[in-house]
N, C-alpha and C positions, 0 to 999 in steps of 0.2 A: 359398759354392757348395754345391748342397745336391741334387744329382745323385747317387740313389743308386748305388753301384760298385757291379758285378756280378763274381760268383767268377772269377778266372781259367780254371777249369774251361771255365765256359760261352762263356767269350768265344772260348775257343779252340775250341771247337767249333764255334760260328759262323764262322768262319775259316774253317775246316776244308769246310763245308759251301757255300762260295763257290768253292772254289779247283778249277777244270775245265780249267786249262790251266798249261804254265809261264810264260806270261805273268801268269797272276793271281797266282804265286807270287813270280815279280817282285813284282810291286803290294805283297803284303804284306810283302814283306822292307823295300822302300824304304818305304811307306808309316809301317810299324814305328820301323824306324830314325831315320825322320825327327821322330817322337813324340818320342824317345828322347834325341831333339840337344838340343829345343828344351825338354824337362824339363831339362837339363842346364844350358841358357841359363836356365831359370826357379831352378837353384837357385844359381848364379853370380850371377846378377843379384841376388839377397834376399839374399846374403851380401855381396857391393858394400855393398847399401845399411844394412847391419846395421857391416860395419868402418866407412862415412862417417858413422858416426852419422843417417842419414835414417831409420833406421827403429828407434826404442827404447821401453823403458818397457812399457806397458800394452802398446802398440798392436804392441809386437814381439814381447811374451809370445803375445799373442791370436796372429799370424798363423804363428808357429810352431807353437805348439801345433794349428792346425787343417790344419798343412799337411800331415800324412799323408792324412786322408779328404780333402781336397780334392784332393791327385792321385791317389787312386782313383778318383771322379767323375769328375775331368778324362780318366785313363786309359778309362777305360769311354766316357764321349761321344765318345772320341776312333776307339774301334775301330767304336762304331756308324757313325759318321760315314765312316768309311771302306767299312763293311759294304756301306751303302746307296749311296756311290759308285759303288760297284765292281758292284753288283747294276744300275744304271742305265748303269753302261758296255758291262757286259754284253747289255743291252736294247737297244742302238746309240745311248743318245741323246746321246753322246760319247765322243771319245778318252780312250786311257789319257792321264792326264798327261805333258804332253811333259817337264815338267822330271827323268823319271826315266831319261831320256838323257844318258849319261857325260860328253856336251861340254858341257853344261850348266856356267857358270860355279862353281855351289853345290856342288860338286865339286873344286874349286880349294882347297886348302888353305889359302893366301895368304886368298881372298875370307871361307873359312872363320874364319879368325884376326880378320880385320878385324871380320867380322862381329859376334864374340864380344864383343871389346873394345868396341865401339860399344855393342852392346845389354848391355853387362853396367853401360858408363857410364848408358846410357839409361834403365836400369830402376832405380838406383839413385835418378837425379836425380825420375824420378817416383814413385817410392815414398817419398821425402822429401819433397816437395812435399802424397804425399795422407796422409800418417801420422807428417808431424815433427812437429807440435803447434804450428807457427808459423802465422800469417797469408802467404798469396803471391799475389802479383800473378796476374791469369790473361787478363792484355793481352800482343799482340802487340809485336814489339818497336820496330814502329814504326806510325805513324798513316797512314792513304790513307783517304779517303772514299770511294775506287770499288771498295771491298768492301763485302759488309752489314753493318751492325753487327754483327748474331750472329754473322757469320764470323771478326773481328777478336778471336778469343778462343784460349786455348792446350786445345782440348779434349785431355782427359785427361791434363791435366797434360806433354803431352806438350812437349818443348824448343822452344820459337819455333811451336806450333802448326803451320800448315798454311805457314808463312812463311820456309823457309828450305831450302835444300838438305842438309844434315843432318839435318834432319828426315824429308825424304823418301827420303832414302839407307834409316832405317834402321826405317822406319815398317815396312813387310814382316814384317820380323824382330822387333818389338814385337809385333805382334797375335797371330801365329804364335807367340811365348812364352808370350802370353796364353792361350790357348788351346790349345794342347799341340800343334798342329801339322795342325790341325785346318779352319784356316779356309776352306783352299780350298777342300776338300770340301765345307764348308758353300755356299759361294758357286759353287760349280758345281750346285747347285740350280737354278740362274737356266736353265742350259740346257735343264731339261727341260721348261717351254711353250716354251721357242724351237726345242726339237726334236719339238717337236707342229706349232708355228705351219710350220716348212717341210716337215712331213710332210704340210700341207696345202694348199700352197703348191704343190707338186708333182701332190697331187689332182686339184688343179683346173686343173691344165694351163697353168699361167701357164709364160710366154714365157722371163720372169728368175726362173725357181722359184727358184733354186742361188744369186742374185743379189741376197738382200734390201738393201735400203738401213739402216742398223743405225746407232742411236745411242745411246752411254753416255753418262748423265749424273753428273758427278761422278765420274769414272771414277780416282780417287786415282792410281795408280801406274802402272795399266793392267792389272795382272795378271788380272783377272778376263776383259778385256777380249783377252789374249794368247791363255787358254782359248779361246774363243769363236772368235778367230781361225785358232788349231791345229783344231777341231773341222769348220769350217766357214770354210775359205781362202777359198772364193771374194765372201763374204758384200762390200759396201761399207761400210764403218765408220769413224765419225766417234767419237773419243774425245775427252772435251769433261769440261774440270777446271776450276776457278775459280781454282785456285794455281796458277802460271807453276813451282813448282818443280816439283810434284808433276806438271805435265805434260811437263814436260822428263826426269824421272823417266821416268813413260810410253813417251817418246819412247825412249830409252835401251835400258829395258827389250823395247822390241818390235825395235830393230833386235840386240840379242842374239840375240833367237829366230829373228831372220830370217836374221842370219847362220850361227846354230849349229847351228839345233835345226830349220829349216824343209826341207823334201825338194823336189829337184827336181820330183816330180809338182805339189807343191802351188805350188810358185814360179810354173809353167807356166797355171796357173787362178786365182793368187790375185788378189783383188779388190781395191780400192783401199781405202787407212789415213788418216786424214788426223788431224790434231788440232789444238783448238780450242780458245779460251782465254774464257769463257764461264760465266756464272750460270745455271743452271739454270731458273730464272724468268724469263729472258729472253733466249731462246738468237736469234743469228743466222741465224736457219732463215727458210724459206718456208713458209707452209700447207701442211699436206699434202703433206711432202714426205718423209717415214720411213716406212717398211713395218717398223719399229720400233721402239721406244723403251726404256733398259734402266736402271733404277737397282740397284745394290749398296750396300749399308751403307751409304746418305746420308742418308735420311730420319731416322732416328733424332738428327740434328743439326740439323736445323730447326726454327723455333717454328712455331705451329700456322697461322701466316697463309702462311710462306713454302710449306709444306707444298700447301695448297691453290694457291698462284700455281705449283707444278711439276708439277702434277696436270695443271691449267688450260691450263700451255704444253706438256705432253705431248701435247695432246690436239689443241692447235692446230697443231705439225708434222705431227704421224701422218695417212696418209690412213686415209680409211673403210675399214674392214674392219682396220688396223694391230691390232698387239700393245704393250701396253705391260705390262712385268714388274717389279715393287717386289719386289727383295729386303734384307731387313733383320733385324734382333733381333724373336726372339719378344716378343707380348707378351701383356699378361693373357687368361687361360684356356686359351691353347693349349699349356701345361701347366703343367696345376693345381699342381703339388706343386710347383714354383717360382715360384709368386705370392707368397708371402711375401716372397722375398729379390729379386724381380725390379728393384726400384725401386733397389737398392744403387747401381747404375751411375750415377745422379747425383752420386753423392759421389768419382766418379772423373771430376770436371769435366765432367760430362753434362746441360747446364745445362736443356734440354727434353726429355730421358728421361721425368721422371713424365706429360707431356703423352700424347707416342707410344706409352706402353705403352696407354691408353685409347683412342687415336686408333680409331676407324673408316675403313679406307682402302677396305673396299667402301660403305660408306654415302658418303664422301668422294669417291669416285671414278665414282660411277653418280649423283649428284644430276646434274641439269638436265640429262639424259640423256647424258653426255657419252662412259662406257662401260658395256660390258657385264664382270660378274663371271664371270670361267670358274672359273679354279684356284685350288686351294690346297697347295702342298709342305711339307715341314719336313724338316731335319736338322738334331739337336741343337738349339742354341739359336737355330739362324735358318729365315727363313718365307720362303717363294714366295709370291707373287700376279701372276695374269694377268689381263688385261684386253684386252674388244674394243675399238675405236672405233666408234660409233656413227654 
């Protein structure tokens, strides 16, 4: 990781320079804090995997030895990451996080402890998998031919891949280790063309301004998808996974919110949830029938064919005038100074990463006139793109 840290001096000043209310000092206490956990889960989990023996030799010397500057880096994209959150919350084009709400399950010391132990097994068994010096299997643990091929694999080394209910349990709290605590932040990028797309939706005097018809595809767990929802209750939303676990996860997850964390004003307006168990390249839709379409972190898991067939069937739900938004991992030039080490992520069973870091998804997405190229976002290591329908 190769993110240069910035002086604590300066980060705190930035801070300092966002904070206009006790609401944003909320933001930063929890936001902070929540860093804070999930470094702890990242030095727990390297420790697991050092006492099981999954991570020794060279390959243990190496990742200790770099792991000071590597969580300064991680510490620094972690506070931008937030910086720029909170600077776009402040703009209206979303809620504060709702999970910084006391009834929030992650709160629960019990959910706390579970959590620990899971991810501290979780991170041990794929830190051995990517750094024990063995050969491993990276098939699912059982055969169905009504998955893709490519899907039938354990990316990132993770436990039973996309195929199993503990996998989904703890897949959240994986990435969020990975990343210092960082990701939502990242992934609530996605709202700011969909809080352009209904600022203009509203312009124009549509009838269901408040009302868009909303589709995630690939929507892992749903959380990015519960965002969206707290933001913007009244929207209609279809959350559409190809893994029966991870959508049942989803499911889970949204009636938590809905029972904990949702407000009676929002109950009063909110729009229909529905979910859907479905490939991406060939969704159960009608033509023209989304006023919007939403990818988060999926692309970067498909080969270059399926890539273009979810482009292709984007394009065939959405009506004219629709929004479709790819968000995912940066990739080459969009910053420079981590092109060198950007390709790494292959070797963390990312089997079409060196493809999608080259991909073109505006030349990909505007061939045969299919869309128009609006936007482009970034926090930290993930990228926004909007698109019209044509």
């Amino acid at each position: 990781y190769n993110a240069s840290p910035v002086p604590a001096t300066e980060l705190a000043e930035k801070i300092r320079n966002t904070i206009k209310s006790p609401q944003d000092v909320a933001y930063w206490t929890y936001n902070l804090g929540r860093s804070g956990y999930f470094l702890l889960n990242m030095a727990i989990g390297y420790a697991a995997a050092r006492a099981t023996g999954g991570v020794q030799g060279e390959a243990g010397e190496n990742l200790t030895n770099r792991g000071l500057s590597t969580i300064q880096g991680l510490a620094t994209e972690a506070v931008e990451s937030h910086y720029w959150n909170l600077k776009r919350i402040q703009e209206g084009d979303f809620k504060m996080p709702y999970d910084m709400n006391l009834r929030h399950r992650q709160f629960n010391p019990l959910f706390i402890a579970n959590k620990m132990v899971k991810g501290a097994q979780e991170s041990a068994n794929v830190l051995g998998r990517r750094f024990g010096g063995k050969e491993v299997s990276t098939d699912i643990w059982f055969d169905n031919e009504i998955y893709p091929e490519y899907y039938r694999a354990t990316f990132h080394f993770q436990t039973d891949g996309w195929m199993s209910q503990d996998s989904a349990e703890i897949y959240e709290h994986s990435t969020e280790t990975l990343f210092l605590g960082r990701q939502d932040a990242m992934q609530r990028t996605t709202l700011v063309p969909f809080a352009k797309m209904m600022r203009e939706r509203k312009a124009k005097g549509l009838v269901d301004a408040s009302k868009p018809k909303v589709l995630e595809i690939g929507a892992g767990t749903g959380r990015f998808a519960t965002f969206l929802k707290d933001s913007y209750p009244e929207a209609d939303l279809i959350v559409s996974e190809l893994s029966p676990y991870y959508l049942e996860e989803a499911r889970r997850n949204f009636k938590h919110y809905e029972r904990n964390i949702l407000s009676d004003d929002a109950r009063a307006s909110m729009g229909t949830t529905r979910f859907m168990q479905a490939a991406a390249e060939e969704l159960p839709l009608e033509d023209a029938s989304q006023d919007c379409v939403i990818s988060v972190y999926m692309f970067h898991e498909l080969p270059p064919e399926a890539r273009r067939a979810v482009v292709r069937e984007a394009a065939r739900v959405l009506k004219p005038g629709g929004t479709f938004i790819l968000t995912d991992s940066i990739q080459i030039g969009d910053r420079p100074g981590m092109d060198a080490g950007i390709g790494m992520f292959e070797k963390l069973n990312e089997p079409y990463y060196p493809t999608f870091i080259r991909e073109s998804f505006g030349e990909m997405a505007t061939e045969d006139g299919l869309f128009k190229a609006e936007e482009k976002h970034m926090t930290s290591v993930t990228k926004t793109l909007s698109f019209t329908r044509l």
